[in-house]
N, CA, C and O of each residue as an XYZ file, in Angstrom:
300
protein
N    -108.431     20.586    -17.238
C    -107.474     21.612    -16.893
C    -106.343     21.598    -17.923
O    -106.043     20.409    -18.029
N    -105.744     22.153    -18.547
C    -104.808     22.483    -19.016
C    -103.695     23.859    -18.264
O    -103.986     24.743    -17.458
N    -102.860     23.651    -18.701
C    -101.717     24.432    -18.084
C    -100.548     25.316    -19.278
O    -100.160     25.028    -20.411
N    -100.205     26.759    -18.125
C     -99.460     27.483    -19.299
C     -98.394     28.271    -18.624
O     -98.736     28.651    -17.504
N     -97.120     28.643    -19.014
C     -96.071     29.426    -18.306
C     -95.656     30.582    -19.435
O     -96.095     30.702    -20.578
N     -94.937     31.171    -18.929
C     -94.007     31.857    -19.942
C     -92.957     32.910    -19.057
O     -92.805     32.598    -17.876
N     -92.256     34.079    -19.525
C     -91.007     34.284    -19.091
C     -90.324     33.145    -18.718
O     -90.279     32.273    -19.586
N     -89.681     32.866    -17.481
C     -88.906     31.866    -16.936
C     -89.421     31.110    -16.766
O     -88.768     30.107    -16.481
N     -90.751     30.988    -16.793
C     -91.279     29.205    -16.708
C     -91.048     29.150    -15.208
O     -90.821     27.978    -14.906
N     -91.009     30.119    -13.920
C     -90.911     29.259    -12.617
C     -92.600     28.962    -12.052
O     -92.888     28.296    -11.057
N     -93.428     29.543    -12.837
C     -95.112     29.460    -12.140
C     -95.597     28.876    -13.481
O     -95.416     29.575    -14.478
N     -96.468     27.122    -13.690
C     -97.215     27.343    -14.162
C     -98.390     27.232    -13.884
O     -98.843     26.550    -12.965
N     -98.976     27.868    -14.624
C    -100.641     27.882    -14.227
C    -101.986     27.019    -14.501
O    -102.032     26.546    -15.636
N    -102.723     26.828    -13.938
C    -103.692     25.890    -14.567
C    -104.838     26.604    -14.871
O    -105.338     27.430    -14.109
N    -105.401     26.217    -16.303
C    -106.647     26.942    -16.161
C    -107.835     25.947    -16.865
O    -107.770     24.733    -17.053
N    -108.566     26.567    -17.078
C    -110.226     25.843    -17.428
C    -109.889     26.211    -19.284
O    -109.513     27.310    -19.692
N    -110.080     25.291    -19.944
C    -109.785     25.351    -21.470
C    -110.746     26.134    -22.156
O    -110.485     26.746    -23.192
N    -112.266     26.125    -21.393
C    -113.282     26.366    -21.517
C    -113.733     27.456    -21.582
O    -114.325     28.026    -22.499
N    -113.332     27.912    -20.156
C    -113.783     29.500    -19.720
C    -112.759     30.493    -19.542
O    -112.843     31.714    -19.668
N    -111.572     29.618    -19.162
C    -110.630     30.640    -18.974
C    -110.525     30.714    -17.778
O    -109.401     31.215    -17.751
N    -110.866     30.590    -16.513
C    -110.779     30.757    -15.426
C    -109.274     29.882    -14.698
O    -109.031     28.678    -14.788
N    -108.451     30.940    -14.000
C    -107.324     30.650    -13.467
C    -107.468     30.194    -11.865
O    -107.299     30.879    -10.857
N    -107.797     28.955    -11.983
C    -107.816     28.421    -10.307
C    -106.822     28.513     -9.186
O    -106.929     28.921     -8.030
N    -105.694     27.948     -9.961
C    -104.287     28.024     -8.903
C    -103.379     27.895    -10.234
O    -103.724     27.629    -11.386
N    -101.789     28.241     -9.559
C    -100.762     27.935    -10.216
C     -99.583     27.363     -8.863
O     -99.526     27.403     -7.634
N     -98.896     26.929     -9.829
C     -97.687     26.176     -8.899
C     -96.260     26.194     -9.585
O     -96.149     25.874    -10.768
N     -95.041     26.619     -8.729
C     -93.770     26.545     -9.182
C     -92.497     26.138     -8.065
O     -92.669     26.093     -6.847
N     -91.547     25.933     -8.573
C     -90.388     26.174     -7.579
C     -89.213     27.312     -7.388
O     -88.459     27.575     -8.325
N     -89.098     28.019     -6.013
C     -88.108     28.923     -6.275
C     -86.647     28.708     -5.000
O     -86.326     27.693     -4.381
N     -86.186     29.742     -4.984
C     -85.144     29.139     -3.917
C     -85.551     28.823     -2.687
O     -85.004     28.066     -1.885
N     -86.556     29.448     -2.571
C     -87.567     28.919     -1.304
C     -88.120     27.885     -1.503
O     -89.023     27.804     -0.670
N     -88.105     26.884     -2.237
C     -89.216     25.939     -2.261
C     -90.049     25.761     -3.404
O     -89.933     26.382     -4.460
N     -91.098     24.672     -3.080
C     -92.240     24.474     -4.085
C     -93.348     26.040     -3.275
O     -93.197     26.454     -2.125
N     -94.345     26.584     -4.283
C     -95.257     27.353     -3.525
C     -96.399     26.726     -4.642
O     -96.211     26.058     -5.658
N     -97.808     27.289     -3.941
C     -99.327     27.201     -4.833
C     -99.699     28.602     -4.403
O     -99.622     29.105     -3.282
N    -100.222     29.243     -5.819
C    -100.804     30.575     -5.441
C    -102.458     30.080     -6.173
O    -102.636     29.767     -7.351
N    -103.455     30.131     -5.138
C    -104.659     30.115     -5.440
C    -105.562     31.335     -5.657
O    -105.424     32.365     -4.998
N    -106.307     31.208     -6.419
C    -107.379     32.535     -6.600
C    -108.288     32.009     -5.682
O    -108.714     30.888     -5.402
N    -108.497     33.426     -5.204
C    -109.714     32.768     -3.919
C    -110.906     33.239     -3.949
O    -111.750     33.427     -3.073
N    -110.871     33.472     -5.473
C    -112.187     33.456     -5.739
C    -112.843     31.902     -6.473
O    -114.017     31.668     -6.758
N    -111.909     31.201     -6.605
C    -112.442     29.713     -6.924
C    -112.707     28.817     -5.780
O    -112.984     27.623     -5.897
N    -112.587     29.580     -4.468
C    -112.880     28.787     -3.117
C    -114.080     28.783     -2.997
O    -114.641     29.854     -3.225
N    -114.996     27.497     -2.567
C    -116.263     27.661     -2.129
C    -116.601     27.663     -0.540
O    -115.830     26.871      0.002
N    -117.463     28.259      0.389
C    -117.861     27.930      1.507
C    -116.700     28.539      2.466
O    -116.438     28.198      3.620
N    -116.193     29.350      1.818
C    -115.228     30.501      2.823
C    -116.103     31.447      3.649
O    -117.163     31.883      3.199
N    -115.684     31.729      4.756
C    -116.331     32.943      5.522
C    -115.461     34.109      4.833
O    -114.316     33.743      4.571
N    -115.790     35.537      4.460
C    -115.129     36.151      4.532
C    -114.509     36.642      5.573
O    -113.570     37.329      5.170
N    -114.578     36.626      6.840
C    -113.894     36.652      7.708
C    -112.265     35.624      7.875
O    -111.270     36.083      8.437
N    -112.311     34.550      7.404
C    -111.405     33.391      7.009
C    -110.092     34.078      5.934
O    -108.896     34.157      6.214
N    -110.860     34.568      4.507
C    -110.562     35.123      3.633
C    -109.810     36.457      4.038
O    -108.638     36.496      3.664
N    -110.188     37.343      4.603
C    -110.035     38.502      5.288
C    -108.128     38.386      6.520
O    -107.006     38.867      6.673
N    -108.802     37.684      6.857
C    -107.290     36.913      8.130
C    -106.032     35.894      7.654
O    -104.979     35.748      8.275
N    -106.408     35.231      6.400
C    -105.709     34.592      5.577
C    -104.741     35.458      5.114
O    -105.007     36.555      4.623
N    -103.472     34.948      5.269
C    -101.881     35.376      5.393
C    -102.222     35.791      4.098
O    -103.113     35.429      3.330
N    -100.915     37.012      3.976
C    -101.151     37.455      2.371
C     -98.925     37.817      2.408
O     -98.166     38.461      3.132
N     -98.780     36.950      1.195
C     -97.514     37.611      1.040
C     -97.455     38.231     -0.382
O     -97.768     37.640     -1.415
N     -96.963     39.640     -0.277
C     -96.971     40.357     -1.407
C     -94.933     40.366     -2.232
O     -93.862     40.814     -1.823
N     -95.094     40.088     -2.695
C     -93.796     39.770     -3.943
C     -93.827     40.825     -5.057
O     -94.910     40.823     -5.644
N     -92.925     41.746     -5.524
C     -92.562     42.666     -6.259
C     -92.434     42.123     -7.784
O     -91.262     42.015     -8.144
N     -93.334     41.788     -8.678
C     -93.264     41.360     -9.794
C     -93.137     42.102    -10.872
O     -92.898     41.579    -11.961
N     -93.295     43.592    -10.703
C     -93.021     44.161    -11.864
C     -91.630     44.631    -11.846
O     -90.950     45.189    -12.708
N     -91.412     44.308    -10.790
C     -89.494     44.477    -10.997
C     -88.491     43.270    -11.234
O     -87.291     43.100    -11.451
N     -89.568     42.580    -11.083
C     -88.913     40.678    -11.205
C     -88.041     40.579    -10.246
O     -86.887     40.171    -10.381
N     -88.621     40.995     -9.113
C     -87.733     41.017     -7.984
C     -88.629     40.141     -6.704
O     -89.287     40.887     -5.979
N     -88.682     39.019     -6.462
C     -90.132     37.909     -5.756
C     -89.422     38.189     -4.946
O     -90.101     39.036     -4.364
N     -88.365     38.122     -4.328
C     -88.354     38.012     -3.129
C     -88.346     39.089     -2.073
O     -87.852     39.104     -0.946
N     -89.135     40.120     -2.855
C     -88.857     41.643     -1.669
C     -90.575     41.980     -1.979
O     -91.341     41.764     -2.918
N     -90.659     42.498     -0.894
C     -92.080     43.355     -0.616
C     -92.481     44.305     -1.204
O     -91.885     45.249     -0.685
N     -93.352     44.819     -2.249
C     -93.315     46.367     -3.067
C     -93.417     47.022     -2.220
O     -93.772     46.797     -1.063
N     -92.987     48.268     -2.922
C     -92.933     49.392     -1.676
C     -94.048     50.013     -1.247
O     -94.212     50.427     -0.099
N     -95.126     50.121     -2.486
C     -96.514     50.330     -2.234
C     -97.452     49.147     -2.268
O     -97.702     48.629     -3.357
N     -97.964     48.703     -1.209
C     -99.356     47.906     -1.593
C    -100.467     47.961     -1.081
O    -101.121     46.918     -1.097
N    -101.110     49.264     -0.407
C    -102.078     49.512     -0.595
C    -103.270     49.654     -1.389
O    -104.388     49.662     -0.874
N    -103.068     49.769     -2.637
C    -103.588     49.700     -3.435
C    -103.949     47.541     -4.055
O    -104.713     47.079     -4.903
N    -103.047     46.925     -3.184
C    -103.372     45.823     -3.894
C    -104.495     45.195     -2.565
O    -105.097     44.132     -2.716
């Protein structure tokens, strides 16, 4: 695994040196430590599990994490 950040450096990420594949990343914000996982590197999930699994959406193209976009249907 190797690891990479940039802008502010609050998420970095880990990835496969190899393939490229982004498993999880991890940072700290005023909330805390968080881990954002791709869940497509999970094995032996039901999609039903996947499906019901909390989702918090964060406004990143405004560099604004701590508010909800206004549209996310599309995500």
């Amino acid at each position: 695994m190797s690891e990479y950040h940039y802008g502010r450096a609050i998420t970095h990420y880990h990835f496969c040196r190899h393939c490229g594949i982004i498993p999880f990343g991890r940072g700290v914000t005023d909330d805390g430590e968080f881990f954002a996982v791709n869940l497509a590197c999970l094995e032996d999930n039901a999609l039903t599990d996947l499906a019901t699994a909390p989702i918090r959406y964060e406004d990143g193209k405004h560099d604004n994490w701590d508010t909800r976009p206004a549209e996310v249907h599309h995500l």
